[in-house]
Backbone as ProteinMPNN parsed JSONL, in Angstrom:
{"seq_chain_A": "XXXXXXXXXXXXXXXXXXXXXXXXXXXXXXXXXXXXXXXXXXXXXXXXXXXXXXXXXXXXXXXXXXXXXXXXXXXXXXXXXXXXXXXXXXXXXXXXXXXXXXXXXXXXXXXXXXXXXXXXXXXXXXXXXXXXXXXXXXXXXXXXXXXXXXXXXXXXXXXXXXXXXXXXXXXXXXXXXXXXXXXXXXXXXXXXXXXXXXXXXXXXXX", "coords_chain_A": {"N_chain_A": [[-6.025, -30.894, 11.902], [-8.751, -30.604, 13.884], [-12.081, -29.63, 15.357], [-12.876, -30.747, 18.57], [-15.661, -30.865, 18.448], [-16.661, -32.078, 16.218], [-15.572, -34.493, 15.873], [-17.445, -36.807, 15.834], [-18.936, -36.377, 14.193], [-19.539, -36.053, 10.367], [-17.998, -34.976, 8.593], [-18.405, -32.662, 6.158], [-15.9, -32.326, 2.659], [-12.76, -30.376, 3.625], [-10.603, -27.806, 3.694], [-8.717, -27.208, 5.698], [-9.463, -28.557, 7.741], [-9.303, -31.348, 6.846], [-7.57, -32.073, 6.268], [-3.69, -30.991, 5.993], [-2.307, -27.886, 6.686], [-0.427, -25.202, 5.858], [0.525, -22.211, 6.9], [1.4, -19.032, 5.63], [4.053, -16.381, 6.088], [3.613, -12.764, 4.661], [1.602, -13.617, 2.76], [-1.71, -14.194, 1.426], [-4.855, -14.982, 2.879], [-8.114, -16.347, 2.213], [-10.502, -17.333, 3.805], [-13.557, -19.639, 3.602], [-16.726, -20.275, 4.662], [-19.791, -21.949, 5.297], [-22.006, -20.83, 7.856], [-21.546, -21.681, 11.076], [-19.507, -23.591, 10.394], [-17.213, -23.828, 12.051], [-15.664, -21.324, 11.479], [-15.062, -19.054, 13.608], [-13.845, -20.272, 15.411], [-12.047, -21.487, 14.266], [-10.323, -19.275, 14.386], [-10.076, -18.653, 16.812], [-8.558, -20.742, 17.695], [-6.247, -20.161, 16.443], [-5.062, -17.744, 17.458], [-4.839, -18.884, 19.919], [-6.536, -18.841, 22.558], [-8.509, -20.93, 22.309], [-7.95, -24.166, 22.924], [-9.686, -26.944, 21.939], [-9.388, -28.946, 20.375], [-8.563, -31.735, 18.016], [-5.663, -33.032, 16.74], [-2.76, -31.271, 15.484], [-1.537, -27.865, 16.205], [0.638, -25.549, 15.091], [3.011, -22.889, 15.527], [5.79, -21.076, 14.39], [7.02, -23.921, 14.103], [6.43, -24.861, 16.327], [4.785, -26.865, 18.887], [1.942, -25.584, 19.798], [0.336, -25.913, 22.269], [2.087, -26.067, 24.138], [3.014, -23.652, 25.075], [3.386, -21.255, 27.202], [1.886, -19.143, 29.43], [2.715, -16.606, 29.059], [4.28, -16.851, 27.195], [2.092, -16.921, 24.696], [1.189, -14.491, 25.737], [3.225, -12.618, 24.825], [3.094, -13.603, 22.059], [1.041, -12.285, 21.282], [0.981, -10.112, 21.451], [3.315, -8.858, 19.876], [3.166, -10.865, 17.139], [0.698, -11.629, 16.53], [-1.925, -10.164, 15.356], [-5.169, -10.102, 15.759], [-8.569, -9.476, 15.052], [-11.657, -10.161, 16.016], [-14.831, -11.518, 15.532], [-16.786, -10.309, 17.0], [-16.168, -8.272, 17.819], [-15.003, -6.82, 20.508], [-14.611, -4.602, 21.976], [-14.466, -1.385, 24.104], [-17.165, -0.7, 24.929], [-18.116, 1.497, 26.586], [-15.937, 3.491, 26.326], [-14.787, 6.065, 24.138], [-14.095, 5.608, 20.529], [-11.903, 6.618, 19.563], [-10.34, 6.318, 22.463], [-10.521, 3.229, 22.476], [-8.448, 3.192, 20.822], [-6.172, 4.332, 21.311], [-5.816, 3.294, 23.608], [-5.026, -0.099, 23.06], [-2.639, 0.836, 21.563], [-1.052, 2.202, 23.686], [-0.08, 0.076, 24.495], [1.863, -1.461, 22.942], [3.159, 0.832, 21.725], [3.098, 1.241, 18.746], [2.263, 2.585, 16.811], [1.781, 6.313, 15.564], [0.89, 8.978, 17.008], [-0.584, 10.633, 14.791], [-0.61, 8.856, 12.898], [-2.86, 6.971, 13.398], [-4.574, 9.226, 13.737], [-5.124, 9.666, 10.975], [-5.821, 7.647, 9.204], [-8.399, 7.259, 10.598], [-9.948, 8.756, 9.907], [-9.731, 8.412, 7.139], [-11.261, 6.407, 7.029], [-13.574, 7.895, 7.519], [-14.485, 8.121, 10.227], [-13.785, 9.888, 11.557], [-14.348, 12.329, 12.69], [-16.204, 11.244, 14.328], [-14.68, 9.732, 16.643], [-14.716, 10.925, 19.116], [-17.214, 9.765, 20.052], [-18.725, 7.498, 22.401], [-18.152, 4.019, 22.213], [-20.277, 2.068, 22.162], [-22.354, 3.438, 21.357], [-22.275, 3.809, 18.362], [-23.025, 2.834, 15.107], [-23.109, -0.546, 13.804], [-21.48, -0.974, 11.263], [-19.417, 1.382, 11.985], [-18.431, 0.87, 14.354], [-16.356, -1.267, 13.595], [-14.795, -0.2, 11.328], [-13.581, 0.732, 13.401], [-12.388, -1.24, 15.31], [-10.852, -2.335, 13.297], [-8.413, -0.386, 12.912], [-8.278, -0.231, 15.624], [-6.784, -2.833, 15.616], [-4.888, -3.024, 13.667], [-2.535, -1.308, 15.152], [-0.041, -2.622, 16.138], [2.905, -4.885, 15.933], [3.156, -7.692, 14.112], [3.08, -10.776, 12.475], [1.419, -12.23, 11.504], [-2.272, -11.503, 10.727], [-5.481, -11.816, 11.827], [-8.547, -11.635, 10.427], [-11.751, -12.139, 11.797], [-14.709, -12.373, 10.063], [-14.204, -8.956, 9.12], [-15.785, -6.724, 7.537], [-18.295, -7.48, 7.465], [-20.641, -5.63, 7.856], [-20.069, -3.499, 5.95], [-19.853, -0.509, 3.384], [-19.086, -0.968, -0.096], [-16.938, 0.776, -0.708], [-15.781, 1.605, 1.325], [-14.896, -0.939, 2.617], [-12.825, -0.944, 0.599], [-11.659, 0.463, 1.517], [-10.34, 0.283, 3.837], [-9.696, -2.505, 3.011], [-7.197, -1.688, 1.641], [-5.746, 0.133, 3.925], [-4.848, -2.458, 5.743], [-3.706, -4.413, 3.622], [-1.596, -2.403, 3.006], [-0.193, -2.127, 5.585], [0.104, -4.869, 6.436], [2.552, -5.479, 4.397], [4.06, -3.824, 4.594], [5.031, -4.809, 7.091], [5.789, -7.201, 5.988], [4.086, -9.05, 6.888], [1.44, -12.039, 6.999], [-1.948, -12.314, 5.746], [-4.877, -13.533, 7.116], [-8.264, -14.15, 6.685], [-11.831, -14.325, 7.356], [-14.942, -15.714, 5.582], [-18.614, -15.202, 5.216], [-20.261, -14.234, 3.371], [-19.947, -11.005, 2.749], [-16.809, -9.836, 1.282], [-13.132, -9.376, 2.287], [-11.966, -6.964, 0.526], [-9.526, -7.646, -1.097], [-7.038, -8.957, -2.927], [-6.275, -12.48, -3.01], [-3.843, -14.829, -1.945], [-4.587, -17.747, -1.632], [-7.587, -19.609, -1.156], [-9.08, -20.285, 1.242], [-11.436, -23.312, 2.276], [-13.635, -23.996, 4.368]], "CA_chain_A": [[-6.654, -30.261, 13.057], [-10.518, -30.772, 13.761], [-12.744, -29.301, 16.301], [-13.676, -31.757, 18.788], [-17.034, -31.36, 18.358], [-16.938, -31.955, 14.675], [-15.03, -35.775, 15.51], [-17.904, -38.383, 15.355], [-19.584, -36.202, 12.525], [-19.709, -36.522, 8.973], [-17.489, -33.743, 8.28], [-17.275, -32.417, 3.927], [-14.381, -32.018, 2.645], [-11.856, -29.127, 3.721], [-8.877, -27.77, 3.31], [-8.422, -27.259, 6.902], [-9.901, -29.932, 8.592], [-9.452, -32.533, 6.576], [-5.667, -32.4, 5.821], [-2.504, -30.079, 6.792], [-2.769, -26.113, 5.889], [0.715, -24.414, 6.551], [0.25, -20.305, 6.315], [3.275, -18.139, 5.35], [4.51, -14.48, 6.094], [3.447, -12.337, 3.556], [0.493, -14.274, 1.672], [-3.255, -13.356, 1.927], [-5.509, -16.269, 2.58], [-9.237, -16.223, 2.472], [-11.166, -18.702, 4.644], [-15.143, -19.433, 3.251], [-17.169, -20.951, 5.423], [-20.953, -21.791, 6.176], [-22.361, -20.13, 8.855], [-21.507, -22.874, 11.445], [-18.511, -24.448, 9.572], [-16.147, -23.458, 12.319], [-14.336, -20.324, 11.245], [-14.491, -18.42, 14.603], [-13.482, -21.466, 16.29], [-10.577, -21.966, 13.462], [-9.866, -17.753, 14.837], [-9.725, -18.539, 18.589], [-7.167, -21.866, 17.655], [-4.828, -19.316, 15.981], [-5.366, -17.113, 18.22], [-4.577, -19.368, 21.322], [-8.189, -18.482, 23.044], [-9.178, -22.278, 22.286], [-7.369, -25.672, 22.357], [-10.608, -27.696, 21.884], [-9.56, -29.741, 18.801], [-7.843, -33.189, 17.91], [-4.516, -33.026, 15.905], [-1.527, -30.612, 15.984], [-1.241, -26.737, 15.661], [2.568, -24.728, 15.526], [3.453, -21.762, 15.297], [7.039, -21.386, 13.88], [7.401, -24.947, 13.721], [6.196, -25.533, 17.75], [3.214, -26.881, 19.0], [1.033, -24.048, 20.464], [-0.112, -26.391, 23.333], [2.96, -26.014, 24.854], [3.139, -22.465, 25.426], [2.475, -20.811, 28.578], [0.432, -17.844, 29.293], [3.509, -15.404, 29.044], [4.568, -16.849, 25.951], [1.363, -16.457, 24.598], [1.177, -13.029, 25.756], [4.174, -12.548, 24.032], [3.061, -13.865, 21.129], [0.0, -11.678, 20.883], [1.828, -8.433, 20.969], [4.067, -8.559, 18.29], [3.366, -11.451, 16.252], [-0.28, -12.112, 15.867], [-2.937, -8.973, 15.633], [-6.651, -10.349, 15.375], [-10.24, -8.66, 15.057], [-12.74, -10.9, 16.565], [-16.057, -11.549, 14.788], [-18.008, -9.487, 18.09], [-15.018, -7.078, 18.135], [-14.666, -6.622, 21.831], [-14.553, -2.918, 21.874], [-15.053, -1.585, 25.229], [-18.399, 0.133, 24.778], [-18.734, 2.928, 27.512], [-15.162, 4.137, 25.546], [-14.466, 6.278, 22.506], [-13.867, 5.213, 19.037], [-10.301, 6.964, 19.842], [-9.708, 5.534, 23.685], [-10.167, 2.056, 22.471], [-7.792, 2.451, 19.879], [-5.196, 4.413, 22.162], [-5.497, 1.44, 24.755], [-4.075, -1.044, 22.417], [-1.682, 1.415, 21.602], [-0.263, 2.27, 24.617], [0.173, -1.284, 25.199], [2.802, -1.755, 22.122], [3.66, 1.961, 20.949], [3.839, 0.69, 17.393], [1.912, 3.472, 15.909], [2.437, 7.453, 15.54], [-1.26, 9.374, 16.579], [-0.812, 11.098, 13.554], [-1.366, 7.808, 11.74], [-4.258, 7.016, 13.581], [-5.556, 10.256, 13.19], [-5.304, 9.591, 9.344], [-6.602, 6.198, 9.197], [-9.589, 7.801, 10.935], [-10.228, 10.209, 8.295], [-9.663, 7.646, 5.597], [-12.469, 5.445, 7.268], [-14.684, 8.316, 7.363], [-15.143, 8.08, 11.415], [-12.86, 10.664, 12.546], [-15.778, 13.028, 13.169], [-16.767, 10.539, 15.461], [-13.721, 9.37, 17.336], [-15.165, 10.831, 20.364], [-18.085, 9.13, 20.617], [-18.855, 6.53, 22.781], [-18.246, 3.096, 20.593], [-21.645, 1.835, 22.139], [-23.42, 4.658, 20.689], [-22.318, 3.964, 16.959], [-23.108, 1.792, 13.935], [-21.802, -1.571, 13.599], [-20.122, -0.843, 10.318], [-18.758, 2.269, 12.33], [-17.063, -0.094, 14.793], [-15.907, -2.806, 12.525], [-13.7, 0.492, 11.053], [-12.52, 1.451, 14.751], [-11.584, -2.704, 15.095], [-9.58, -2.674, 11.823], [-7.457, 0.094, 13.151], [-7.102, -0.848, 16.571], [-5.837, -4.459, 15.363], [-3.506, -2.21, 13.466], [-1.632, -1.0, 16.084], [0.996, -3.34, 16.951], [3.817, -5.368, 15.338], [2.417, -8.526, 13.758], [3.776, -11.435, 11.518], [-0.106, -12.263, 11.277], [-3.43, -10.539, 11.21], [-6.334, -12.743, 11.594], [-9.927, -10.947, 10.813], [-13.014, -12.889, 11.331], [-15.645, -11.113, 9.333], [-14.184, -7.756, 9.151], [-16.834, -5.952, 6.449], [-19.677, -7.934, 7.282], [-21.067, -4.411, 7.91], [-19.257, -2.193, 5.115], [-20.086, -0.655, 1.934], [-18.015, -1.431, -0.97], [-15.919, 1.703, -0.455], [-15.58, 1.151, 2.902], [-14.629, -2.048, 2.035], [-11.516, -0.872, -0.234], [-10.084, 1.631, 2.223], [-10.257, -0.75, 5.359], [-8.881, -3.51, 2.471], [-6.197, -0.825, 1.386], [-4.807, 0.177, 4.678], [-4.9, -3.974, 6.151], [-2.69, -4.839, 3.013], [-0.284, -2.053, 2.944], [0.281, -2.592, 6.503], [0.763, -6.215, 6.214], [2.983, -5.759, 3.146], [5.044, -3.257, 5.759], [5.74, -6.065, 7.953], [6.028, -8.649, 5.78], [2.842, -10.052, 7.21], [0.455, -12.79, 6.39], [-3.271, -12.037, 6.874], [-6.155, -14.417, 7.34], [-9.568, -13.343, 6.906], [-12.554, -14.962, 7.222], [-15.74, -14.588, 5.403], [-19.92, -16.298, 5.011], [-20.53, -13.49, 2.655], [-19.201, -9.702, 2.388], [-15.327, -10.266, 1.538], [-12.478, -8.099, 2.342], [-11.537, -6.975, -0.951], [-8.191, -7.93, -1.311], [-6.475, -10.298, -3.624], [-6.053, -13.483, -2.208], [-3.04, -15.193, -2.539], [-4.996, -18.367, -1.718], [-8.798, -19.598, -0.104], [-9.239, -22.14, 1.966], [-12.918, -23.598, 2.461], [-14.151, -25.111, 5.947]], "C_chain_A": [[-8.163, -30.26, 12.856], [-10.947, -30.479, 15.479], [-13.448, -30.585, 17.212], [-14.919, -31.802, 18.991], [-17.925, -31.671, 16.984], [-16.633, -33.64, 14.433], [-16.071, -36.716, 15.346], [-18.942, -37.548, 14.796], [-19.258, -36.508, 11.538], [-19.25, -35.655, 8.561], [-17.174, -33.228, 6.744], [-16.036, -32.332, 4.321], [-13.807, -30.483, 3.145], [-10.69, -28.738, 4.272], [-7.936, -27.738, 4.343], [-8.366, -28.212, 8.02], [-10.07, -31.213, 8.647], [-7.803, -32.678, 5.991], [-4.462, -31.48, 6.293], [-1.988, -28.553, 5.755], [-0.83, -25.658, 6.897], [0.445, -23.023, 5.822], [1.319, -19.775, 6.663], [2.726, -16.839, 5.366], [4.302, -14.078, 4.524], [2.426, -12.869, 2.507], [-0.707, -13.954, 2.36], [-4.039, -14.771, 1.755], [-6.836, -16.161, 2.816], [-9.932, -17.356, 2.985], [-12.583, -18.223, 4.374], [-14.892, -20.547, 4.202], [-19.483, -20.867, 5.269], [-21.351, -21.658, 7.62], [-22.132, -21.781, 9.699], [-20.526, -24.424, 11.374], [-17.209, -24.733, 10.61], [-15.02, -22.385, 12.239], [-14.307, -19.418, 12.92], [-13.866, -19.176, 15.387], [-11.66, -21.602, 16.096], [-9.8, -20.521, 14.263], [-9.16, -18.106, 16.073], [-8.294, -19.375, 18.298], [-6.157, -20.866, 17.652], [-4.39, -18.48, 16.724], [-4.789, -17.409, 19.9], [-5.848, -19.062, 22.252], [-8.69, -20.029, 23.709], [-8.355, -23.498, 22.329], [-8.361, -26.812, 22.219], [-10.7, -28.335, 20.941], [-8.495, -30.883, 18.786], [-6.793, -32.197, 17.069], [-3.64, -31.907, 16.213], [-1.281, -28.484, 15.404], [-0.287, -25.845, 16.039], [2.362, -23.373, 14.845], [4.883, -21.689, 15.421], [7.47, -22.519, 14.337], [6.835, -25.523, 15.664], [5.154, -25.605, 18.15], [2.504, -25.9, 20.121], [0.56, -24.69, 22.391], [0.777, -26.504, 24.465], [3.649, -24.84, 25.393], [2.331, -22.099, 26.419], [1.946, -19.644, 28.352], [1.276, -16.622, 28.943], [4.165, -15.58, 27.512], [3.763, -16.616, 24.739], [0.817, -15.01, 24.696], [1.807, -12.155, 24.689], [3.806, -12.375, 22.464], [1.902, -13.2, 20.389], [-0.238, -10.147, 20.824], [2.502, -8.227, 20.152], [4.007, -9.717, 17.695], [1.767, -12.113, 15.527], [-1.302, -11.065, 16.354], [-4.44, -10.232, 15.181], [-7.737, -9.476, 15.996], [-11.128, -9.756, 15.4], [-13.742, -10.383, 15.975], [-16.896, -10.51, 15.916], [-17.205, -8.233, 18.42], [-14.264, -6.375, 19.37], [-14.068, -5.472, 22.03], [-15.196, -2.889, 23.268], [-16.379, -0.399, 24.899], [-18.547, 1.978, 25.231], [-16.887, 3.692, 27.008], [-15.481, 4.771, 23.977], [-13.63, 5.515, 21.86], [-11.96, 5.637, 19.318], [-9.475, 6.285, 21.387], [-9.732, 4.692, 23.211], [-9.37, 1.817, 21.866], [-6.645, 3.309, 20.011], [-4.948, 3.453, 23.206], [-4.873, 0.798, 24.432], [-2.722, -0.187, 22.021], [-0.511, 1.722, 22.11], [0.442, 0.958, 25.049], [1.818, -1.683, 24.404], [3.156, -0.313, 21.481], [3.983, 2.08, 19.75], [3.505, 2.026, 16.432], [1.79, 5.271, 16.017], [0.813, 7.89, 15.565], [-1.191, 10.3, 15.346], [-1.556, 10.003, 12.491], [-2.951, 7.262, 11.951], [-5.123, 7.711, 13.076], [-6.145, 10.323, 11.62], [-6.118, 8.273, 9.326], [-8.139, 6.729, 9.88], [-10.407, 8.59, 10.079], [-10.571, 9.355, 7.414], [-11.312, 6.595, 5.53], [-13.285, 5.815, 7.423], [-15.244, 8.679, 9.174], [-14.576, 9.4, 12.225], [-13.584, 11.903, 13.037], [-16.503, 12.256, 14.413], [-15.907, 9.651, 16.495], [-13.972, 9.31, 18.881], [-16.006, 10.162, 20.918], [-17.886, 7.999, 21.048], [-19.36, 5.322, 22.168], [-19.805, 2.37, 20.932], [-22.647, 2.504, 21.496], [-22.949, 4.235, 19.02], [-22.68, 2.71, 16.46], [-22.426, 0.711, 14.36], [-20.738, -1.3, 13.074], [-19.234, -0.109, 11.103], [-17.678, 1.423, 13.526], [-16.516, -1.261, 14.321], [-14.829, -1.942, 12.37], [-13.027, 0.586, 12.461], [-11.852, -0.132, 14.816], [-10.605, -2.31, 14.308], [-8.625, -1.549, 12.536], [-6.798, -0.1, 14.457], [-6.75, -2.024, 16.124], [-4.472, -3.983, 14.465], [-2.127, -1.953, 13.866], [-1.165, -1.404, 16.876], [1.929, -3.68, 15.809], [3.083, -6.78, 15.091], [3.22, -9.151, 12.247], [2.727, -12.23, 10.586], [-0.89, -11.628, 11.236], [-4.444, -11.404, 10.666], [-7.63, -11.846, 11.8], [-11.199, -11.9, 10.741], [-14.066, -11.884, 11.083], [-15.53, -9.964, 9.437], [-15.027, -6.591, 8.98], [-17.725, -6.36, 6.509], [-21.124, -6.357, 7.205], [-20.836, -3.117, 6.821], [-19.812, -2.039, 3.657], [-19.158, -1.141, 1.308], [-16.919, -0.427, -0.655], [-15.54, 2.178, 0.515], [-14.396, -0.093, 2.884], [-13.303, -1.937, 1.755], [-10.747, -0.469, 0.443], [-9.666, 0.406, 3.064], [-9.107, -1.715, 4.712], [-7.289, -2.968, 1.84], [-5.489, -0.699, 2.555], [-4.824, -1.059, 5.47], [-3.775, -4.066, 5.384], [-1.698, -3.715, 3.216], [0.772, -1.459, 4.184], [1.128, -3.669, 6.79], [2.283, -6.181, 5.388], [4.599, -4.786, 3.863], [5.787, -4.111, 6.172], [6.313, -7.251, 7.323], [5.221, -9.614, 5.941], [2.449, -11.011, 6.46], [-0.849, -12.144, 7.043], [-4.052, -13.07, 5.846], [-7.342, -13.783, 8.019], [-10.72, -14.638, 6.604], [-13.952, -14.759, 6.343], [-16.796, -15.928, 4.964], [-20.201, -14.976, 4.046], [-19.903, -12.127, 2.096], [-17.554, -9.715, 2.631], [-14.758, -9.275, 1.701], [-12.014, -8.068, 1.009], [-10.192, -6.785, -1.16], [-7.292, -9.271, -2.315], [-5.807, -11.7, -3.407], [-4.969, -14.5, -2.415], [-3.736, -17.029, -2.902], [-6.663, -18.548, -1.077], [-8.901, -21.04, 0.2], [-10.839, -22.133, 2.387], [-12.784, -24.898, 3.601], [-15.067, -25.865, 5.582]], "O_chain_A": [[-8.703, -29.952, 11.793], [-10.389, -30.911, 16.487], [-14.345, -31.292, 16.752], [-15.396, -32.704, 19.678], [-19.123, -31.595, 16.713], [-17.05, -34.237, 13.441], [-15.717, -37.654, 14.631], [-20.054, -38.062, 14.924], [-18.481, -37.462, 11.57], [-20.073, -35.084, 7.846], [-16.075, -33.312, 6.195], [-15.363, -32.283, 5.35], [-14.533, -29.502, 2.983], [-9.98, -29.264, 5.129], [-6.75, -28.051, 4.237], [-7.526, -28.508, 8.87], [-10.522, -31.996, 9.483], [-7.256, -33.555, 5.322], [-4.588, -31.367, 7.512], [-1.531, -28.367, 4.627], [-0.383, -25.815, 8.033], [0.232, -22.784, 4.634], [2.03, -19.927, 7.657], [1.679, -16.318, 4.983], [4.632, -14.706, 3.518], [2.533, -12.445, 1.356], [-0.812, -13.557, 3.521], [-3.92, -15.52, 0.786], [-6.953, -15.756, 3.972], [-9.806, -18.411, 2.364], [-13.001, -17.093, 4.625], [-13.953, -21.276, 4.521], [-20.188, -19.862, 5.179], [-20.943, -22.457, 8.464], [-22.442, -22.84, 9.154], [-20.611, -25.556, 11.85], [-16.33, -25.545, 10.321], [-13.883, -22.442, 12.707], [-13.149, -19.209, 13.283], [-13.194, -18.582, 16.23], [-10.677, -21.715, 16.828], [-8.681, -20.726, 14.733], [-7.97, -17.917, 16.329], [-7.181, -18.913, 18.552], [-5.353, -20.672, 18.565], [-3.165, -18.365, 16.736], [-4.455, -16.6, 20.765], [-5.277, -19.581, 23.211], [-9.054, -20.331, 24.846], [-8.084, -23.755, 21.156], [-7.792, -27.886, 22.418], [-11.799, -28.517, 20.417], [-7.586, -30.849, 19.614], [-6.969, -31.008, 16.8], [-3.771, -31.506, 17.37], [-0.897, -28.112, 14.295], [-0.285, -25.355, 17.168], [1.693, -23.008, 13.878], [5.372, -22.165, 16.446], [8.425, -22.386, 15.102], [7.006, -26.698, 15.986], [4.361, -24.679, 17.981], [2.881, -25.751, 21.284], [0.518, -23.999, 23.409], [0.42, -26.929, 25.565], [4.683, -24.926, 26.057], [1.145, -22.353, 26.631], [1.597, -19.185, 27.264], [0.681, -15.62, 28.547], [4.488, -14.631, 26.798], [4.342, -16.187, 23.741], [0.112, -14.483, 23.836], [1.289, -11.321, 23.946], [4.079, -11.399, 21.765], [1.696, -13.392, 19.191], [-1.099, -9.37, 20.413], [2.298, -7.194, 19.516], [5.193, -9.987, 17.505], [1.628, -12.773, 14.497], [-1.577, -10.998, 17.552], [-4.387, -11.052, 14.265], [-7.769, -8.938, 17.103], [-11.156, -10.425, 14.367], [-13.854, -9.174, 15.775], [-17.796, -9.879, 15.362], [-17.58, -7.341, 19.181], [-13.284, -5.633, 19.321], [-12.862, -5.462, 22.279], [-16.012, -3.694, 23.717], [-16.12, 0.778, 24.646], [-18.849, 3.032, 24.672], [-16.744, 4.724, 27.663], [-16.099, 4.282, 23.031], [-12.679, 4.881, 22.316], [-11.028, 4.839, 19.209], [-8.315, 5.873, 21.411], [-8.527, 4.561, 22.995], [-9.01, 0.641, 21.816], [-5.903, 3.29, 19.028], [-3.862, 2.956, 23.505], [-3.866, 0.643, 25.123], [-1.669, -0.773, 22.274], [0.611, 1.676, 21.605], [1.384, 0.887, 25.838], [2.771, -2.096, 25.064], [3.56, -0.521, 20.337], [4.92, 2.798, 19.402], [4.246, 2.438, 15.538], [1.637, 5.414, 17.23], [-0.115, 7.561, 14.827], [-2.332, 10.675, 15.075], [-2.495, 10.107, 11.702], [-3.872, 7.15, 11.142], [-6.066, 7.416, 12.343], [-7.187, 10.82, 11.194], [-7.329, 8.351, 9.536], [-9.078, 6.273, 9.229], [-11.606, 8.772, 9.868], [-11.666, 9.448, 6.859], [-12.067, 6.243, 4.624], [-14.236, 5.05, 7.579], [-16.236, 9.379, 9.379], [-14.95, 9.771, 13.338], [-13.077, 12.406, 14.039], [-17.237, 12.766, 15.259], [-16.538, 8.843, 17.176], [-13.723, 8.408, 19.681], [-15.881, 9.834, 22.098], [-17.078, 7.267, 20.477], [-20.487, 5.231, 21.683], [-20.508, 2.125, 19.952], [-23.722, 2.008, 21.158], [-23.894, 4.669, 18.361], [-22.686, 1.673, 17.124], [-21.425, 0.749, 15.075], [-19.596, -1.25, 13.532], [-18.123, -0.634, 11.168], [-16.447, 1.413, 13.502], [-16.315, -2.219, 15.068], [-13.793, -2.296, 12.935], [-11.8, 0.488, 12.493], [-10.724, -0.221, 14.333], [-9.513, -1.951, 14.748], [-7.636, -2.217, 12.837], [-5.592, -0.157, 14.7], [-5.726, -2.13, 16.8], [-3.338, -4.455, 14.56], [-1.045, -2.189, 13.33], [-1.332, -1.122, 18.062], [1.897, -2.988, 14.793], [2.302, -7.053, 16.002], [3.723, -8.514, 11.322], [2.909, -12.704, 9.464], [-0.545, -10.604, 11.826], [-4.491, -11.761, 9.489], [-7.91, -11.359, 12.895], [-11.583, -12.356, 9.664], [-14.267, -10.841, 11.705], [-16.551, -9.41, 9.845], [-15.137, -5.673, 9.794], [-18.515, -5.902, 5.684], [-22.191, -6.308, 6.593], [-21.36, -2.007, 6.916], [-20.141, -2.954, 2.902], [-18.299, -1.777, 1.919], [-15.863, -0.947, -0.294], [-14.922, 3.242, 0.552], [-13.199, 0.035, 3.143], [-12.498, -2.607, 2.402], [-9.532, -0.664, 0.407], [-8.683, -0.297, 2.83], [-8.014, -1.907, 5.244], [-6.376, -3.764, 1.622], [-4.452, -1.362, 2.534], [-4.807, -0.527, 6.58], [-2.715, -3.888, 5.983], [-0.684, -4.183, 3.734], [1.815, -0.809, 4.119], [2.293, -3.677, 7.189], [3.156, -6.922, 5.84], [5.785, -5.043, 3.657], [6.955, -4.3, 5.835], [7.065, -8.081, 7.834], [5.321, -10.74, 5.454], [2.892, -11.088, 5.314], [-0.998, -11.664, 8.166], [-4.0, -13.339, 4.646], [-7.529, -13.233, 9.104], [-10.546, -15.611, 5.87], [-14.263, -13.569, 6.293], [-16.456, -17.05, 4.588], [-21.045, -14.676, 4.89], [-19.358, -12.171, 0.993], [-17.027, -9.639, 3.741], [-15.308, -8.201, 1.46], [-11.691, -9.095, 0.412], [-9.773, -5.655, -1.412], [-7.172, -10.449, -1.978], [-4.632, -11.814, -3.757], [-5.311, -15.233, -3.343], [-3.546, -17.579, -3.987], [-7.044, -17.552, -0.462], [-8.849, -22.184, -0.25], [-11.404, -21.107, 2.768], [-12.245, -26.0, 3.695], [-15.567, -26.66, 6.378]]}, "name": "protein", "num_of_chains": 1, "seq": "XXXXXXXXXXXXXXXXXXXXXXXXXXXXXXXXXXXXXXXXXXXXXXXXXXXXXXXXXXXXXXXXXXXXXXXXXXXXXXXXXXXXXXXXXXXXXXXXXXXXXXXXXXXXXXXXXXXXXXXXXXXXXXXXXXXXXXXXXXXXXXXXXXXXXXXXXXXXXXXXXXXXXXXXXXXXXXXXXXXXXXXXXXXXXXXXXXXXXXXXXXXXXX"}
């Protein structure tokens, strides 16, 4: 699989784009990249967002290009959670509406747990506020928990922590894995610098 606007370049080597990457339930995979390499691009593919690339990409064994918009839908409620690199938080909402919205949508999660996961990330003092009004880092944490809250056989983060301290960092990378590890998940994270700190089962380089 290669971006078609990457085909009559001179593309390095990588692990993605230059040969055939299969990602499994339950394994942690880290994707490096230079700024520019393609990783939000590689996000949207997985994602379904984008089909703008040569060669072939399946999901349980079927090619993605052949799914309609409901199957797709489908497929983005219980089987593939992602955090987008710009996070698409609705602004003029709280830190807590945006991450009852997704909620309501799939009922996967108990507001108690929220409420904890809020706490743990330090924001829950600020739940109310309007997510335009806060920090990056501070919505990077509200992201990570709404992408949380669904059923998911995936969880794809592009730059999660680009914003986070280190101990920021651990919780966010603490409750991600022992979510995943719930489900059975796989998660794919992306990263040009500040990693999620998690143990990687493998890394793939764009």
């Amino acid at each position: 699989m290669l971006p078609r606007v990457f085909v009559s370049e001179d593309i390095p080597s990588s692990d993605i784009w230059s040969g055939v990457t299969t990602l499994l339930r339950g394994e942690m995979y880290l994707v490096e990249a230079t700024s520019g390499a393609g990783k939000s691009s590689l996000c949207a593919y997985l994602y379904g967002l984008r089909d703008d690339y040569e060669g072939k990409l399946c999901f349980n064994k079927n090619d993605v290009r052949k799914f309609s918009i409901d199957e797709w839908q489908e497929i983005r409620r219980t089987h593939i959670a992602f955090l987008p690199q710009e996070l698409s938080l609705f602004p003029e909402l709280s830190a807590l509406q945006n991450i009852e919205l997704k909620n309501s949508l799939t009922n996967h999660v108990a507001q108690a747990q929220i409420e904890e996961w809020l706490h743990v990330l330090g924001i829950d003092s600020r739940k109310n506020s309007p997510v335009g009004r806060m920090s990056v880092g501070q919505q990077q944490r509200v992201g990570i928990i709404r992408a949380l809250c669904q059923p998911f056989d995936f969880i794809i983060l592009d730059e999660p922590v680009s914003h986070l301290d280190e101990g920021n960092n651990l919780r966010a990378a603490e409750m991600i894995v022992s979510e995943a590890r719930r489900q059975d998940a796989g998660i794919v994270v992306t990263s040009v610098g500040n990693r999620l700190l998690i143990d990687h089962t493998r890394t793939l380089k764009l």
